[in-house]
Every structure is written in C-alpha cells, then in structure tokens.
C-alpha positions as CSV (number, residue, x, y, z in Angstrom):
1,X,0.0,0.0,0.0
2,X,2.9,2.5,0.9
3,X,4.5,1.5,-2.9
4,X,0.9,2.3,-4.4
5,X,0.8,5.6,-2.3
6,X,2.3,7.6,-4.7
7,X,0.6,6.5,-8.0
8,X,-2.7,7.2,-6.3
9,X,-1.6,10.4,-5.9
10,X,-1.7,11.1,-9.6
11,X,-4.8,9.1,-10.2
12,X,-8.0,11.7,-11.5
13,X,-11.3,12.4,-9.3
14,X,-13.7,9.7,-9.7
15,X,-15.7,12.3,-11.3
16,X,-12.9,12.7,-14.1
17,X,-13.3,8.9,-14.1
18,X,-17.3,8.8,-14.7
19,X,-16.4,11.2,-17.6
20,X,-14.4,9.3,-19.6
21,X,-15.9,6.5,-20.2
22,X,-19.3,8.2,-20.7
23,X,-16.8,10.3,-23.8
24,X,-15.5,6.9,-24.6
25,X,-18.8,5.1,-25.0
26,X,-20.9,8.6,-26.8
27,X,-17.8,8.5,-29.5
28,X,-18.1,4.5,-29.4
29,X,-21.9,5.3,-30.2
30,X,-21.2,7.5,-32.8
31,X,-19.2,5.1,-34.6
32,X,-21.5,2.6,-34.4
33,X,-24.7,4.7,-35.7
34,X,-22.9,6.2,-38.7
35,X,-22.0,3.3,-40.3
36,X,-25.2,1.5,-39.9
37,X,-27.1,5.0,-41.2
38,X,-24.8,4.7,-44.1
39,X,-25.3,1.5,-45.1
40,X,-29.1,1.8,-44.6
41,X,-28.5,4.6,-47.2
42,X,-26.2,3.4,-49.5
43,X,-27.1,-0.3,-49.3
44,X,-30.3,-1.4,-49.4
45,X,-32.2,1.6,-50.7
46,X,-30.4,1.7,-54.2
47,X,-30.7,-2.2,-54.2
48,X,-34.7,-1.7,-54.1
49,X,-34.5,1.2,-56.6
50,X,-31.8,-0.9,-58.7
51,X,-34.4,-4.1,-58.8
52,X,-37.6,-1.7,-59.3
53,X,-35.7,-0.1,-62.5
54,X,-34.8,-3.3,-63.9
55,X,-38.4,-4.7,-63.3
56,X,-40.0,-1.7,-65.2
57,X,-36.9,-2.3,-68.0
58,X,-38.4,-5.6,-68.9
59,X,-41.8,-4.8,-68.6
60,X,-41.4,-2.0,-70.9
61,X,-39.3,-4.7,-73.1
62,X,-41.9,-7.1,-72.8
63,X,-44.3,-4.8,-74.1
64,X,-42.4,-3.6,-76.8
65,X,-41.4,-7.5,-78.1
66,X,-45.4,-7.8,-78.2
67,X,-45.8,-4.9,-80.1
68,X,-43.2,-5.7,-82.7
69,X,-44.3,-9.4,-83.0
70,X,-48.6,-8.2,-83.0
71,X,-47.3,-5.7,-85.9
72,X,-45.4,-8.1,-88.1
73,X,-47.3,-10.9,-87.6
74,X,-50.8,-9.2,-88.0
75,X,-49.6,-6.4,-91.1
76,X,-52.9,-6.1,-92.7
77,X,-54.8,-5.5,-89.0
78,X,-57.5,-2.8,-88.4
79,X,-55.6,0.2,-87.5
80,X,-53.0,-0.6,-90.2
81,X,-55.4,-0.7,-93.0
82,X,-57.1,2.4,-91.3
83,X,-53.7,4.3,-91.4
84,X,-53.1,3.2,-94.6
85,X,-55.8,5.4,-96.0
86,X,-55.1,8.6,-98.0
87,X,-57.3,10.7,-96.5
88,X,-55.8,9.3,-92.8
89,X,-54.0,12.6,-91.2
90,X,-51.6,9.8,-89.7
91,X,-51.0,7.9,-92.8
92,X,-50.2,10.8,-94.7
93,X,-48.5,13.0,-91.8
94,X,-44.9,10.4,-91.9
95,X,-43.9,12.2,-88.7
96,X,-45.5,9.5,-86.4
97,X,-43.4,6.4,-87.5
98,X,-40.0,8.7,-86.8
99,X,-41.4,9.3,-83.3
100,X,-41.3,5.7,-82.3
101,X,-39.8,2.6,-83.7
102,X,-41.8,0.4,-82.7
103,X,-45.0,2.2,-84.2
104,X,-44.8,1.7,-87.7
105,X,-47.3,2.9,-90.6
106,X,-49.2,0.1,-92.8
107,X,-47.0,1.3,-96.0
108,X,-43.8,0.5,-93.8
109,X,-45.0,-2.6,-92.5
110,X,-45.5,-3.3,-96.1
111,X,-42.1,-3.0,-97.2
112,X,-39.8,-5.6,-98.4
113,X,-36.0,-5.4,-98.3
114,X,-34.7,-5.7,-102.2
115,X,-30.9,-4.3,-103.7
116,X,-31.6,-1.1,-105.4
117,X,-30.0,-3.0,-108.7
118,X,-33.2,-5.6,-108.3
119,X,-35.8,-3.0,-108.0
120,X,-37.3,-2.8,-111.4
121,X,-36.4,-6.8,-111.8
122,X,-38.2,-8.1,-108.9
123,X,-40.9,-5.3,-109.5
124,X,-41.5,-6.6,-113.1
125,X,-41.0,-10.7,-112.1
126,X,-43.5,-10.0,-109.1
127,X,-46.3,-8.5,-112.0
128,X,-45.5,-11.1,-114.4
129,X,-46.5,-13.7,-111.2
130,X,-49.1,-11.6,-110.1
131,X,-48.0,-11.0,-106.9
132,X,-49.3,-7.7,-106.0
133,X,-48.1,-7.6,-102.4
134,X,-44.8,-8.3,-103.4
135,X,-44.9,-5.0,-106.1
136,X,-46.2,-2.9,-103.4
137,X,-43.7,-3.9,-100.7
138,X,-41.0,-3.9,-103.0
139,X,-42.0,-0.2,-103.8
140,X,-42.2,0.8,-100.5
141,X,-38.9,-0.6,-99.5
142,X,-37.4,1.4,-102.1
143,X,-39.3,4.6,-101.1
144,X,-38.0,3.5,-96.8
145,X,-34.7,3.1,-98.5
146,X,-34.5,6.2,-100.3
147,X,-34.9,8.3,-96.7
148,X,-33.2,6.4,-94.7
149,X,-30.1,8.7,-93.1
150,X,-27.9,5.5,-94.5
151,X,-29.0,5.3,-97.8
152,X,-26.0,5.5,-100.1
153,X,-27.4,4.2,-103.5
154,X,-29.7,7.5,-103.9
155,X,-29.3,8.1,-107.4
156,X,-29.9,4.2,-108.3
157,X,-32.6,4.4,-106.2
158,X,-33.8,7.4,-108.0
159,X,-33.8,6.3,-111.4
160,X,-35.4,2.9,-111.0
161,X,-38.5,4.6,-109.3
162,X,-38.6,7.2,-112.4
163,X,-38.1,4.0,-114.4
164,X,-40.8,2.3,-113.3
165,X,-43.1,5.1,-112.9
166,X,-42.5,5.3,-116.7
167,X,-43.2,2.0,-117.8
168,X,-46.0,1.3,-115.6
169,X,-47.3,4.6,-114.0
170,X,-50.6,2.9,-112.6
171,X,-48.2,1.7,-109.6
172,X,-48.0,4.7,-108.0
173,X,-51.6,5.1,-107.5
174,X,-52.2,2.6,-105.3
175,X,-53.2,3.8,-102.2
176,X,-50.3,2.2,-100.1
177,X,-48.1,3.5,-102.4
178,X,-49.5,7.0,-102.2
179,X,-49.3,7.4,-98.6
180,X,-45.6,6.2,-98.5
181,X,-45.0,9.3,-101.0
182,X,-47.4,11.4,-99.2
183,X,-45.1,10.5,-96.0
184,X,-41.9,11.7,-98.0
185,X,-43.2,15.2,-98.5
186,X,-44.7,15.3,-95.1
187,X,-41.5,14.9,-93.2
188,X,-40.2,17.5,-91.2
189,X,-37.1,19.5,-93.4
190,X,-35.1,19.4,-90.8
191,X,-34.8,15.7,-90.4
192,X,-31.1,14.1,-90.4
193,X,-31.9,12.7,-93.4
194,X,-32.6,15.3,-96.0
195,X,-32.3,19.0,-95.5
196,X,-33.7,22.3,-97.3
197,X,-30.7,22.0,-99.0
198,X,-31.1,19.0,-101.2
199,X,-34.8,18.6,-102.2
200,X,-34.3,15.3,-104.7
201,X,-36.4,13.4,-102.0
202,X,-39.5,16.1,-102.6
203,X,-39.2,16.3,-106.2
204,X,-39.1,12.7,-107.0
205,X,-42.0,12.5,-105.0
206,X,-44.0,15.0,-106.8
207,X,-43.5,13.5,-109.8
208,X,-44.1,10.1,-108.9
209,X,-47.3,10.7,-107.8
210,X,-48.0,13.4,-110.8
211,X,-47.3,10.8,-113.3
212,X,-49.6,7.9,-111.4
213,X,-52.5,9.8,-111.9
214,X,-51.7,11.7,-114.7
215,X,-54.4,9.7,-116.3
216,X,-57.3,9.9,-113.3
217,X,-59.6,12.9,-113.6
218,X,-60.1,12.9,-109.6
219,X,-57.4,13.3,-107.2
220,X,-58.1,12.0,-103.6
221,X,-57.8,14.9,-100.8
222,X,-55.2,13.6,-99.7
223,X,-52.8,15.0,-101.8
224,X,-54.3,18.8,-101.9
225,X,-53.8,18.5,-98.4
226,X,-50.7,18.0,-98.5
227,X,-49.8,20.7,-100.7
228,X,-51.6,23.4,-98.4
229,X,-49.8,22.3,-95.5
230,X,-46.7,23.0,-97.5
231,X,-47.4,26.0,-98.9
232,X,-49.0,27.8,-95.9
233,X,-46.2,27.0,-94.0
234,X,-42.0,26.3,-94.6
235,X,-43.0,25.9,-98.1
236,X,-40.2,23.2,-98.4
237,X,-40.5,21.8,-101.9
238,X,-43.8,23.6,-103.6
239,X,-41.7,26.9,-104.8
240,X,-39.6,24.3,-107.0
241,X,-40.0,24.5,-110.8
242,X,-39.5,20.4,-110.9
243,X,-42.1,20.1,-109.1
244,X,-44.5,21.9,-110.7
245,X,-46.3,18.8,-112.7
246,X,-47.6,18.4,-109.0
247,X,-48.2,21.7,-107.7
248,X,-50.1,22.8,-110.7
249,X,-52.3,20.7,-110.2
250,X,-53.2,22.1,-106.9
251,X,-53.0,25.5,-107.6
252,X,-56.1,24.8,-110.8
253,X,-57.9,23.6,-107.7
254,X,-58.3,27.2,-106.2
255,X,-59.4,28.9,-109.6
256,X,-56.8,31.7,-109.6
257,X,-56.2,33.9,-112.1
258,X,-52.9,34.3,-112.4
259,X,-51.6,38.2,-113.2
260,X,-49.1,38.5,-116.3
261,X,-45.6,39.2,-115.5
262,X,-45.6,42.8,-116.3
263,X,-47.5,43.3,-113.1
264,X,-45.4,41.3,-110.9
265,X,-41.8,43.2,-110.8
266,X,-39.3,42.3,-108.9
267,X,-39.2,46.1,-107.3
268,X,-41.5,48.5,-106.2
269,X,-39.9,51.4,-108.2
270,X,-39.6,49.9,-112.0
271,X,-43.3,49.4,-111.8
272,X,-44.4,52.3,-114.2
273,X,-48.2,52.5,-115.9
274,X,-45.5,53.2,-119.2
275,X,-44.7,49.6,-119.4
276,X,-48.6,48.3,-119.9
277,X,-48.0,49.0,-123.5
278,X,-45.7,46.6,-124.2
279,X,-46.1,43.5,-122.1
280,X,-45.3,40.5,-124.5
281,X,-41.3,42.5,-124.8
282,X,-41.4,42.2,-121.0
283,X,-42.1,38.8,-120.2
284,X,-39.9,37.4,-123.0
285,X,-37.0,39.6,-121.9
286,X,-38.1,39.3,-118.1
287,X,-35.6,36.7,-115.9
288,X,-36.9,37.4,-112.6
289,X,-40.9,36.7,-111.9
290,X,-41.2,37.8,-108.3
291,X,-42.2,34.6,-106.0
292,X,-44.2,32.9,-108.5
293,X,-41.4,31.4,-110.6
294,X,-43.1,29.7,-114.0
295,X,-46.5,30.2,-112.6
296,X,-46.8,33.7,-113.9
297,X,-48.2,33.9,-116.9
298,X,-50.0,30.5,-116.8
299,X,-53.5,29.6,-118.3
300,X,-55.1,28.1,-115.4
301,X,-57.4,26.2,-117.9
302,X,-54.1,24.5,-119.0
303,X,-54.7,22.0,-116.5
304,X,-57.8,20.1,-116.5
305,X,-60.0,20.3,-112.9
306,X,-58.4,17.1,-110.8
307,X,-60.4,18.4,-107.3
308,X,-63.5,19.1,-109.1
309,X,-65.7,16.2,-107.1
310,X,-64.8,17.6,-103.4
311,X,-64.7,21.9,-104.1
312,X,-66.7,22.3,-101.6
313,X,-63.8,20.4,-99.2
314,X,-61.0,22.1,-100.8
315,X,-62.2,25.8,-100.3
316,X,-63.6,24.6,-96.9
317,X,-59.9,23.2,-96.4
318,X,-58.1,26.3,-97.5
319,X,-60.5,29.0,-95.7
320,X,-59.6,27.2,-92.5
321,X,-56.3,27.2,-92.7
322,X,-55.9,30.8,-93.2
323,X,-58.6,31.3,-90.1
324,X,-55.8,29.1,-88.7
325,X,-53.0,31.5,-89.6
326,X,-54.7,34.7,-88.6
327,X,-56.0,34.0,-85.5
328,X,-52.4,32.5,-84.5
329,X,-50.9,35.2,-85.6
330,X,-53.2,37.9,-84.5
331,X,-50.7,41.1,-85.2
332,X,-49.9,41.9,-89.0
333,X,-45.9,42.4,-88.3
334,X,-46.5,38.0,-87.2
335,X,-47.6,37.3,-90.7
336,X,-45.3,35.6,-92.7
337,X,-44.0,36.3,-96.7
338,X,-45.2,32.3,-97.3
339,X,-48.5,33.1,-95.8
340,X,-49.0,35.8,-98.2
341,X,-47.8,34.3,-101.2
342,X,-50.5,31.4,-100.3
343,X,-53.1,33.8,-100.2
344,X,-52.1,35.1,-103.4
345,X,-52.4,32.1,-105.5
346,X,-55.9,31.1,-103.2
347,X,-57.1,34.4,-104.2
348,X,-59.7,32.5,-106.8
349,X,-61.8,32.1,-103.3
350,X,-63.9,34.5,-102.6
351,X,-63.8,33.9,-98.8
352,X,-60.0,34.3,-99.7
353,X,-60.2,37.2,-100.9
354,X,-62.5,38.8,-98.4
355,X,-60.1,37.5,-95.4
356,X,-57.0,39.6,-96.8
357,X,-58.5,42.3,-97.6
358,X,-59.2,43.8,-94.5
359,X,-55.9,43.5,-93.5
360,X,-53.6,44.3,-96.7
361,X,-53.4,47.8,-95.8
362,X,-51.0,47.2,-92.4
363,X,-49.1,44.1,-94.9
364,X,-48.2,46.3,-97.5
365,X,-46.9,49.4,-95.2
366,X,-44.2,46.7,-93.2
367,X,-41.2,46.8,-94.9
368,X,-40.7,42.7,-94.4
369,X,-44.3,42.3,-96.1
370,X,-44.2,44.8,-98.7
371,X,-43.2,43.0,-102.1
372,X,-45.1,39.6,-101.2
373,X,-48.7,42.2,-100.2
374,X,-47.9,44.1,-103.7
375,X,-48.6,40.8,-105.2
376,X,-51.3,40.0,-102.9
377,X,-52.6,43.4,-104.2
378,X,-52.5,42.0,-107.6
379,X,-53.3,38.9,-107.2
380,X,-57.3,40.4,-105.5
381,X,-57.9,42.9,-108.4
382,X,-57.2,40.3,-110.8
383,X,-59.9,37.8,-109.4
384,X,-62.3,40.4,-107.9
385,X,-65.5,39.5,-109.9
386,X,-68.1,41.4,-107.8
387,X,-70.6,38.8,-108.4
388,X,-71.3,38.2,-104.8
389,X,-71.3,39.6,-101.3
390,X,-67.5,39.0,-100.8
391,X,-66.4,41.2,-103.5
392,X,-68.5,43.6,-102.2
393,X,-66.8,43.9,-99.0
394,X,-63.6,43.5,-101.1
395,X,-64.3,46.2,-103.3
396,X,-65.6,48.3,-100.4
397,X,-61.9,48.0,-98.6
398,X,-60.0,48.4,-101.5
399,X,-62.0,52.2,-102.0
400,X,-60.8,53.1,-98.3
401,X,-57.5,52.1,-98.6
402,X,-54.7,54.9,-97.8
403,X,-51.1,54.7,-99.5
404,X,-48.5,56.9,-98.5
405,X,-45.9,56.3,-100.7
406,X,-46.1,56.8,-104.6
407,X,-44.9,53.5,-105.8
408,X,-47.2,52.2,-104.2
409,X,-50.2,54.3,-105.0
410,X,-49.1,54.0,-109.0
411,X,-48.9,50.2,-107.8
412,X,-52.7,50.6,-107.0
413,X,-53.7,52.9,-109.8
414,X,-52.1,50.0,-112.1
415,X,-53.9,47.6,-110.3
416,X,-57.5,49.1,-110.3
417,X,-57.1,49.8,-114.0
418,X,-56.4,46.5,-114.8
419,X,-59.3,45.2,-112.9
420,X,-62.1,47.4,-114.5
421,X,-59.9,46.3,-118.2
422,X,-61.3,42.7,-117.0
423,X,-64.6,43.5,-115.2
424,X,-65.9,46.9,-116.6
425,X,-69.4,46.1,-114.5
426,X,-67.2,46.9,-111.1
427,X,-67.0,50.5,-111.9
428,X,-70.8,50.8,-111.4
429,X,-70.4,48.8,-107.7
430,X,-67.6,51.2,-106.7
C-alpha cells in the first residue's frame, strides 16, 4: 500500500473517471450509428431502386417485343389498314413512324427489303407472277430506303423509281403506295436525313405521284392537303419548278387567275403604268418573276379540274387554314411572306379574298411584307369579280385604302385599271 501511495496520488477524481468512459462510450456510439445509417443509405435503398428499374426495363421490353411481333405478324390489321388510308391525317403525316420505332405505318410494315439494282427486276417478275403484295412492298422498300439517313445508293434508287413510274405509271396510285409518298413530303425539313438544302427526295416525289395519276380525272384529298400544308407553312419543296407537274395541279384547284408578269416586278420602283403598252417584250425579256417562278403567266385552264368532285372540301380546307393563320398570328408584323404568297395564289376564293382584304393595308406598309402584299394586291384585283357579297366587301376596302408612298399608290392605280380592263361592271359597284 505504501508502494501504491504515490501513483494514487496522480490518479484523477472519480468524477474525471465517470467522464471518460461516458466520452468513450458517446464516441463508441457515434461510430457505431454512422455506419449502420450509411449503409441503410447506400445499401439497401439503391438495391430496391436498382431491382424496381430493372423490373419496369423488362416490362417496358416485354411490351415492346409484343408490339413488334402483333405488328409483323398481324400487317394487314384494323388500324394498319385504317392508317393506310389517304385521306388518314396519320398515314399521310410520316412524322409519327419517326417518333417511335416500334410504331410503324401500314406502307412501312409493307415493305420488303430488295438491292436497289433488283428493284425494277423483282418489280416486273413480281407482275408477271401476279404478286401484288410483293410490287407494293418492293416499292415501298425502295421509297423507306430512299430516306433512310444510311441510304448510299440515292441516285440508283432514283432512277429505278422514275423507271418504273415510266413504264407502268398505274403503280403509284395505289393507295399504299401514295401514302408512302405522301409521307416523304410530309417529313419534317429538318430531319437528319434530308435537308432544305437538297430537295431530290421532294421532287421525286412529286413527280411520282404526278405521273400515277396523270391519267385519273379525280385526285383523292389527300394530296391537296398536302400541298396546303406546305405551302401555308415552310413551303419546303412547292416553290420548285421540278415540281410543278404536281403543284399545278393544286394550284387549278383554287381557280386563280394568275396576273401577267408585267404586273409582278421584282421592285416596287420599275413598276411604271408606261410599261402596260408593251407587255409581251417584258415577259420574254423578263428573268426574274417575283415569287411565283413559272406560274406567272399561266393559263389556269391549261390544267384540267383534278379536285372538281370535293370543291366544296377544298375551299372549306383552305379557308380554315388561313382562319388558322390569322387567328395565330393575330398582329400583321406576325404574318409571314409564305403566308402571303399562299393567299395570293388562293385568291380564286372568294372567302380568300374577303379574309386579306381587310388586313392588306397594315401588310403592304411593313417593310418585311411589302413585295409579297404588292402581289397580294395584284393577285385580289385580278380575281375580284363582284358577283357576290364577298367582293363587295372587297371592293368596299379596296376604295378606303390609304397609301403613302407613290410606288405604291401607281402600284394601285395599275392595279384598279387593270381590274375594270377585265370587269368593266365593277365600276358601277364602286
């Protein structure tokens, strides 16, 4: 005891004592609690959340293996054939079967794989057989081919289609057929596969279909429908000349009368009243027709009615989509130089008419709008007939209208002389 005297000495209060163990076991605690909240977080919540992904993974690729086996083993179902139809906004649309790819459309569930150097062989041995699926899914594997971002054989491609458009042009009017081309001009321009840039796709199109039913005196709606969507909007193919054996064909359907180059300048100040007196000098020597291209200067009786049976449908069709237009874009500065130039060549409507009217006055006086609502201008006083209520109101505007430059009010002398030269009854109604 007397040895252990002096370490006792050094030894802390009891209270000291009590202390440290309680700090030992609280830090002892601590160690224990973080780990087991850790791996309570890091452990088994991620395992749950791991095992509830991969369930909803092959649920989602169950459902898709089902959708892809219902689709190729049932091609000619209900809501194929129903897609398949021309006058089907889905059929004809093509940017639905981009969207998904396991939702395809009836003409691409139709398709058959072929070389592009087989294509008019296997067409031709598939008629000779009379295998008519096998023309029409050799078609539209071409045609899937042709806009696919890997195609490579384009111009093989290309030819074979013109080929056999040639030889036997009643392929392309079969209806599958038609809303595979229908699809082409549908697509959205700014798809990998084909830009603004390189229209080949578009034209080929328009031709293909122009020469299958070159020989049918009525077109389904299908196909005017497609042209107004184009031409109302980005106007992606219908300004090009190649494809005018197509778009002329649409345009006939509105019953414009289409103003002779001499009134369509390409600017504002060369317009003169002098250069009435010689107008046949002026459109041969005349390189530059405005936005009209070759359409200037057109009989519109050149091209026989194709929409005659529904033009009821088609002025319905157009009227609405320039009620569309307007009421989205409610001030004038919103309009667009495509929405005017598709007014001007609808301008054989009277409802057309009566819709621009009103608001040509604002269109002409913005400088972005000013050359495309001259030839809106022109394009009214060279339909105006006055035979009905419409022209009234037309005729009615046109007399209030204020111009406050003189190009343009020699624009609108020009064009008010013209129009009494072809309806000399108006000058009694104004």
């Amino acid at each position: 005891q007397k040895l252990k005297s002096p370490q006792q000495k050094h030894r802390p209060h009891p209270a000291m004592d009590r202390n440290k163990p309680g700090s030992s076991g609280r830090s002892s605690k601590k160690q224990i609690n973080l780990p087991q909240s850790e791996l309570f977080a890091l452990g088994s919540v991620p395992e749950r959340k791991r095992d509830a992904v991969g369930m909803a993974s092959a649920v989602a690729a169950k459902k898709i293996k089902l959708a892809t086996a219902s689709g190729s083993a049932g091609g000619g179902s209900s809501s194929g054939l129903t897609a398949s139809l021309p006058g089907s906004s889905k059929a004809s649309s093509g940017g639905d079967s981009s969207s998904s790819s396991s939702v395809l459309e009836y003409w691409e569930q139709m398709a058959l794989d072929c070389e592009s150097v087989d294509l008019v062989s296997s067409v031709l041995s598939a008629i000779d057989q009379q295998d008519s699926d096998s023309v029409v899914g050799y078609i539209c594997g071409a045609i899937k081919l042709l806009i696919s971002p890997k195609s490579k054989s384009e111009s093989v491609l290309s030819l074979s289609l013109l080929y056999l458009a040639k030889i036997r042009p009643h392929l392309f009017c079969n209806e599958t057929i038609t809303s595979a081309l229908i699809a082409v001009l549908k697509r959205d321009s700014q798809n990998s596969f084909k830009g603004r840039n390189n229209p080949t796709v578009h034209v080929l199109a328009c031709n293909l279909l122009a020469r299958g039913y070159s020989d049918k005196k009525q077109w389904p709606e299908s196909l005017i429908r497609t042209y107004v969507e184009d031409a109302i909007n980005d106007r992606v193919w219908v300004d090009y000349e190649e494809c005018a054996p197509f778009t002329d064909q649409c345009v006939a359907a509105f019953g414009s009368k289409i103003p002779p180059k001499w009134m369509l300048q390409p600017e504002l100040s060369t317009l003169n009243p002098t250069s009435r007196e010689n107008p046949i000098i002026d459109d041969e020597h005349s390189t530059d027709s405005g936005m009209f291209g070759d359409a200037l200067g057109k009989d519109p009786d050149a091209n026989p009615p194709r929409f005659a049976h529904i033009q009821e449908t088609v002025e319905k069709l157009v009227v609405e989509a320039a009620k569309d237009q307007l009421n989205r874009r409610q001030a004038p500065d919103c309009s667009t130089r495509n929405f005017l130039k598709f007014l001007s060549l609808a301008c054989g409507i009277p409802e057309v008419r009566a819709l621009a009217i009103p608001r040509l006055e604002l269109w002409i006086h913005n400088g972005k709008l000013m050359k495309p609502a001259q030839e809106l201008l022109t394009f009214i006083c060279y339909n105006v007939t006055g035979q009905n209520s419409k022209d009234h109101e037309v005729l009615s505007n046109l007399v209030k209208m204020r111009l406050k430059t003189k190009p343009l009010i020699n624009i609108f002398m020009i064009c008010l002389k013209e129009m009494i030269n072809c309806q000399s009854e108006i000058l009694t109604m104004m």
